[in-house]
C-alpha positions as CSV (number, residue, x, y, z in Angstrom):
1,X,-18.7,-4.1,-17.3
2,X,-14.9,-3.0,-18.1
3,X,-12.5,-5.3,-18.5
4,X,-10.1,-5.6,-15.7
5,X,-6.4,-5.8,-16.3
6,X,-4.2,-8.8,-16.3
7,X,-1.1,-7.3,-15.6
8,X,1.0,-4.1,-15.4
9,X,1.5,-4.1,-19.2
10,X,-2.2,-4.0,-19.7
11,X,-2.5,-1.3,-17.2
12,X,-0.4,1.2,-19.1
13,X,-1.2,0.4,-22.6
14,X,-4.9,0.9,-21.4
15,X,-4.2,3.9,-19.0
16,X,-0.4,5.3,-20.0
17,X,1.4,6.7,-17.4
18,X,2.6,9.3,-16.1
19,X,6.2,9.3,-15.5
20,X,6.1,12.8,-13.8
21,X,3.3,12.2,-11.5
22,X,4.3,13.5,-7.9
23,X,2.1,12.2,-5.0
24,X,0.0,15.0,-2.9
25,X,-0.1,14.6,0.7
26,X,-3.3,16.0,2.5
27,X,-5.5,15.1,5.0
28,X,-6.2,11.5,3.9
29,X,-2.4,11.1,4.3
30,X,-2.2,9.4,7.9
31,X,0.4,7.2,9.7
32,X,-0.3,3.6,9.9
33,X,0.5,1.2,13.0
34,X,0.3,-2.1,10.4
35,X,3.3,-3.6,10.6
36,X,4.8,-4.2,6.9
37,X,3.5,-7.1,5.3
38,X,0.3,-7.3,7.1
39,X,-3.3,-7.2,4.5
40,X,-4.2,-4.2,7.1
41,X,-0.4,-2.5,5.4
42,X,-1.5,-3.4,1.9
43,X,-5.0,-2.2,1.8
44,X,-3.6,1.1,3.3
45,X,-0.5,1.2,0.4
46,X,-3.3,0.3,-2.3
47,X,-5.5,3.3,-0.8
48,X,-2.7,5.5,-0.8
49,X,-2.2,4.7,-4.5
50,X,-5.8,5.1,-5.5
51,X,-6.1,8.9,-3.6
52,X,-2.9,9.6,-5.3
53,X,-1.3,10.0,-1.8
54,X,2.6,9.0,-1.0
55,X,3.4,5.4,0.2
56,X,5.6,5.7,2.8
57,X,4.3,8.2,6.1
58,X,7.4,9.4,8.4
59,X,4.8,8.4,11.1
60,X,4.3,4.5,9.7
61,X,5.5,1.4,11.9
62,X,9.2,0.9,10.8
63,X,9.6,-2.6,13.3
64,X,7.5,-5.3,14.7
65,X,8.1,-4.3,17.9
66,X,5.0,-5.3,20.7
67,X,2.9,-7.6,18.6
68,X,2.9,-10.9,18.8
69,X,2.1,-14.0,16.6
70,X,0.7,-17.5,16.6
71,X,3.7,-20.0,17.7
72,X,3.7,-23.5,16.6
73,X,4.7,-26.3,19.0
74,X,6.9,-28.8,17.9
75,X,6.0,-31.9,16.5
């Protein structure tokens, strides 16, 4: 079982980097309708990171506009 790492320093002293690396777009590369914040957005972002893919689609929600959220009443 491999260690995971704690933090980003760990990461790159384990893995390097690459300072160079240019994301690929291909057919995984798909717009998202999660507005930003959401888990649904960050599971997509961390996908996108692990396919090497960009982070930001054209295509992706850019506003919250039509959802709706839980309102609390007043005390």
């Amino acid at each position: 079982m491999t260690k995971k790492s704690l933090n980003v320093f760990e990461a790159i002293l384990k893995y390097g980097h690459d300072e160079d690396f240019v994301p690929q777009a291909s057919e995984d590369f798909q717009p998202t309708d999660a507005p930003a914040g959401s888990n649904e957005k960050i599971e997509e972002l961390r996908r996108r990171v692990e396919l090497g893919l960009p982070l930001w689609h054209t295509s992706d929600r850019c506003d919250y506009s039509g959802l709706t959220g839980a309102v609390r009443p007043r005390e």
